[in-house]
C-alpha positions in Angstrom: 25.5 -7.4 -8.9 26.8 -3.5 -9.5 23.8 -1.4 -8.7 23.5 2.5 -8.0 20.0 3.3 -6.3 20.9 6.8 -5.2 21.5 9.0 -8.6 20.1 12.7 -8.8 19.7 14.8 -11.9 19.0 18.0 -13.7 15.5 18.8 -12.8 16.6 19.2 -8.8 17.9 22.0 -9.8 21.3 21.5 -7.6 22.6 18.5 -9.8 23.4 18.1 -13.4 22.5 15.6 -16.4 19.4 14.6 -18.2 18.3 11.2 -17.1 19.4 9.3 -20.2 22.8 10.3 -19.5 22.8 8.9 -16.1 21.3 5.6 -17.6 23.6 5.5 -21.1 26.7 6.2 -18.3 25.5 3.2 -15.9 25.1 0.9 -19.4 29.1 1.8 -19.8 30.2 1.5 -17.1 28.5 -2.3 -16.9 26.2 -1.9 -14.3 23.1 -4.6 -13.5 20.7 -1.9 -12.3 20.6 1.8 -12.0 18.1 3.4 -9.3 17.0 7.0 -10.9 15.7 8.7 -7.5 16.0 12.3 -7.4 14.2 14.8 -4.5 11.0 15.2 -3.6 9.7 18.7 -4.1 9.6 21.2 -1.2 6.8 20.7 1.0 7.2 22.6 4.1 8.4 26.0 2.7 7.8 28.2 -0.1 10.1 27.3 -2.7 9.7 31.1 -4.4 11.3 32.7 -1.1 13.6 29.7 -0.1 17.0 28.8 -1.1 16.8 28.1 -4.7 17.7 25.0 -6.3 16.5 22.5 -3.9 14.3 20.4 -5.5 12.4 19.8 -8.7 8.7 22.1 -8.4 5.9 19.8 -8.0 4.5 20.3 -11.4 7.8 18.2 -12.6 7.5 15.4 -10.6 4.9 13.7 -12.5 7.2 14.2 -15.7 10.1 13.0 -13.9 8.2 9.8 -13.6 6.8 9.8 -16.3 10.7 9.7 -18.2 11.9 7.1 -15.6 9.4 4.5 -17.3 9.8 5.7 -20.9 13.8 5.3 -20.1 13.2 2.0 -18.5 11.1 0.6 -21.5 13.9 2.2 -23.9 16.6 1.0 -22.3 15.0 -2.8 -21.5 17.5 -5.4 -22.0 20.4 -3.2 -21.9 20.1 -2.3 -18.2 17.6 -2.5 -15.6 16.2 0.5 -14.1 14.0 1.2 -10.9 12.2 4.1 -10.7 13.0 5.4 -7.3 12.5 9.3 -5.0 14.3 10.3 -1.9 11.9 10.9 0.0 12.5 13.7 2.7 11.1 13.1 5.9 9.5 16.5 7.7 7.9 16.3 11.1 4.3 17.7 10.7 4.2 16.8 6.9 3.6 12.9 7.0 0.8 13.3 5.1 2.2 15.5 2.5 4.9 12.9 2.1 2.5 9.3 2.1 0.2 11.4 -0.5 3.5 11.8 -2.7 4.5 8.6 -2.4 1.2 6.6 -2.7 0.6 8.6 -6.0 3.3 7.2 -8.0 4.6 3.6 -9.0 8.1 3.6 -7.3 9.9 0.3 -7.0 11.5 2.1 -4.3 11.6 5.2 -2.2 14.6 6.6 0.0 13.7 8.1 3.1 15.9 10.6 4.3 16.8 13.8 6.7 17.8 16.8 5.5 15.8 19.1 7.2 15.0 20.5 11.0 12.7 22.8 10.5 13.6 25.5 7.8 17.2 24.3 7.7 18.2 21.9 5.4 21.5 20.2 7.3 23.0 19.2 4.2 22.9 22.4 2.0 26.9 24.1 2.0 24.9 27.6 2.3 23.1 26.8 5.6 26.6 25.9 7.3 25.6 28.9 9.3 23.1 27.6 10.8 25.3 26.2 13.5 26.3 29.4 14.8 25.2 29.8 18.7 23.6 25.7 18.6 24.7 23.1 20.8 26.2 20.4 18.6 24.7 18.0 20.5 21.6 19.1 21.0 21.3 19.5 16.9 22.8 15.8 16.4 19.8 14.7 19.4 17.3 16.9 16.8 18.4 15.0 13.7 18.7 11.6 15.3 15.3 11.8 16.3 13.6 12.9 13.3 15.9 9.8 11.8 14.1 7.3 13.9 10.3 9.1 13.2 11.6 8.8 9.7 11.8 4.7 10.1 8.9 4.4 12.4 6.9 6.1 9.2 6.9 2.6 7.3 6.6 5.1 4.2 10.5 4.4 3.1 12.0 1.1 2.0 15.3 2.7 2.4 16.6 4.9 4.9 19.2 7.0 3.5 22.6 8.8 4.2 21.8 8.1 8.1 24.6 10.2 9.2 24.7 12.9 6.8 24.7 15.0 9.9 28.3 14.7 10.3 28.6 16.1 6.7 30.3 19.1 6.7 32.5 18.3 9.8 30.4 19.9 12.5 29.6 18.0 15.8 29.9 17.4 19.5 33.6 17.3 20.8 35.3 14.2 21.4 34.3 14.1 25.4 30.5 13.7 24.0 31.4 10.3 21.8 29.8 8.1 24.1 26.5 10.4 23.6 27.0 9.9 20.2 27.3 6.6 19.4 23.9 6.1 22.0 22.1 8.6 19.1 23.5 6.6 16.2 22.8 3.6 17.6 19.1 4.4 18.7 18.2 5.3 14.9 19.8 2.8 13.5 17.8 -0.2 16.1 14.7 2.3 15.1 15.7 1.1 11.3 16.1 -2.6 12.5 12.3 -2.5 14.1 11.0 -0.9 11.0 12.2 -3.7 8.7 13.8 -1.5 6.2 17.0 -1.2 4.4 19.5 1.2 5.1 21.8 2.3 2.4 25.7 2.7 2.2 26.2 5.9 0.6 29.6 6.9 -0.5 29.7 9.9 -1.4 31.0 10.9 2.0 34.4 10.1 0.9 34.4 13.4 -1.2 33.0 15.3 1.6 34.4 17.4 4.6 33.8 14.7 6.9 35.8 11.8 4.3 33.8 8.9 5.6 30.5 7.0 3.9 27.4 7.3 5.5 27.3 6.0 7.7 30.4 5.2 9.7 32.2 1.8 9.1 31.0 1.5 12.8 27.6 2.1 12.7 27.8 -0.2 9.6 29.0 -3.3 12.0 26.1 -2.1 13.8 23.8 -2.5 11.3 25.3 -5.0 10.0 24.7 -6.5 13.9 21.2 -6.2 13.8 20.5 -7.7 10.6 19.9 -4.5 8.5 19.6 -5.3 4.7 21.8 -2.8 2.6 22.0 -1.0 -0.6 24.5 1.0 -2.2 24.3 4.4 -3.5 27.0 7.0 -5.0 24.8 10.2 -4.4 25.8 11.2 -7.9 24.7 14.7 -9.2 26.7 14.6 -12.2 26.8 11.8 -14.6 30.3 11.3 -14.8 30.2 10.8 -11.2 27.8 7.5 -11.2 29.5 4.8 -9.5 32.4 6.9 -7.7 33.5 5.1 -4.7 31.2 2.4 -4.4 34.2 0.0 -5.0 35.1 1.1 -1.8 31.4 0.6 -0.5 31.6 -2.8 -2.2 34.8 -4.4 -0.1 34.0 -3.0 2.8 30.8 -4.4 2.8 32.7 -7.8 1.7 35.5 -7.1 4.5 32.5 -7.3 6.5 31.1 -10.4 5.8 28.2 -8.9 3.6 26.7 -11.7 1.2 23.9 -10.0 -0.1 22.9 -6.7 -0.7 19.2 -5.4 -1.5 17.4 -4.4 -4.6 13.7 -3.5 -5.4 10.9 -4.1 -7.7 7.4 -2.6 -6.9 8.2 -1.7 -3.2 9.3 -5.3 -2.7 12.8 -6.2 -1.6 14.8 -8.8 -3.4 18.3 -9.9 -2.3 21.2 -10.0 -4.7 24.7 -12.3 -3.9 27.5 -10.1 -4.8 28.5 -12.4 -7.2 24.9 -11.4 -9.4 22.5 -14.6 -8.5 19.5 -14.2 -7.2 18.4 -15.6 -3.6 15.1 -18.3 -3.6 12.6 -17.1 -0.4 14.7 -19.2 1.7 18.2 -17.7 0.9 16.6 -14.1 1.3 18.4 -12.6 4.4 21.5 -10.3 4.3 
């Protein structure tokens, strides 16, 4: 089964691509399913003063949905689309977040951290933001907003889960032990949710040249029985798909079987090899 549930587009303002270029791409290149799941609009800062080109305003979200099902009903029996958001999570703002996503029919939402506080972790022009911090007092920061994120039951897939390691920055080698306890406390915080967690490989093409997460907190996960997903991150169209051949053996160097898909907020299981799993066969 060749599935991409982690696309972005046009509208975010920081990618590129209408939608029915990301689907028509995902149709050539052969793919089963395509997840269209771009950001969630800003919520916890005033997007006329902030960084610009973070997110899609609020007035375009309904629209965005509105073309995922127009593009899925176009595009039916050609390729099967979800209709999916990344979801950010924000301490404080739970509410703002469970009113977005009740309000919409997602077959899936990614739940993700980009954010501590004002600064988005993630964004190449906040870098700066490490100056004077304690690198491991900012990785016990994200960690912990990681494992409110999963405790939330508001995502069906936690994403990117150590996008904190994105642009290289981090504790020193002497602090690894430290680490792996962080990495390994959100991820058993994802296993007592229920959730998925995705494989994200766009990290490859990042300063840190690794997915998300690590191959070792994906034994981990793989450990605790953590369904997975697969998503490229793409914010161009011509760069659906890159890497997640690499996602796709490692999971099967792993001893992965199944990975998950979604319909309506409901997880279904998909063999590699593109059959569907009965209720009995439904594990990872």
């Amino acid at each position: 089964m060749h599935i991409d549930y982690h696309t972005h587009h046009v509208r975010c303002g920081h990618a590129e691509g209408r939608l029915e270029e990301y689907v028509q791409r995902a149709i050539e290149l052969g793919y089963d399913q395509l997840g269209l799941s771009d950001h969630m609009p800003l919520i916890h800062v005033d997007p006329a003063s902030y960084y610009p080109e973070m997110a899609m305003p609020m007035e375009e979200l309904p629209r965005y949905v509105e073309e995922c099902l127009l593009l899925k009903d176009r595009y039916q029996g050609q390729i099967d689309i979800r209709v999916g958001l990344e979801g950010d999570y924000i301490e404080g703002y739970e509410e703002q977040i469970e009113r977005i996503i009740a309000e919409y029919p997602w077959d899936y939402v990614i739940g993700s951290v980009h954010f501590l506080g004002e600064w988005d972790i993630t964004d190449y022009r906040q870098t700066q933001g490490w100056e004077g911090k304690d690198p491991l007092e900012v990785y016990r920061q994200y960690y912990d907003a990681v494992q409110k994120a999963a405790a939330t039951g508001f995502y069906d897939i936690m994403g990117h889960l150590d996008v904190i390691k994105r642009f290289g920055y981090g504790p020193g080698k002497e602090q690894a032990d430290e680490v792996i306890a962080l990495e390994n406390a959100a991820l058993s915080a994802v296993a007592k949710s229920g959730k998925a967690m995705e494989l994200n490989a766009s990290g490859l093409s990042k300063a840190c040249e690794e997915m998300f997460p690590s191959s070792r907190m994906l034994e981990e996960a793989i450990a605790l029985g953590i369904p997975l997903t697969l998503g490229s991150d793409a914010h161009q169209p011509g760069k659906l798909g890159e890497h997640l051949d690499k996602a796709r053996a490692l999971l099967a160097d792993l001893g992965v079987r199944h990975i998950a898909t979604f319909r309506g907020r409901k997880r279904e299981m998909v063999p590699l090899d593109g059959h569907f799993l009965n209720d009995e066969e439904n594990d990872v």
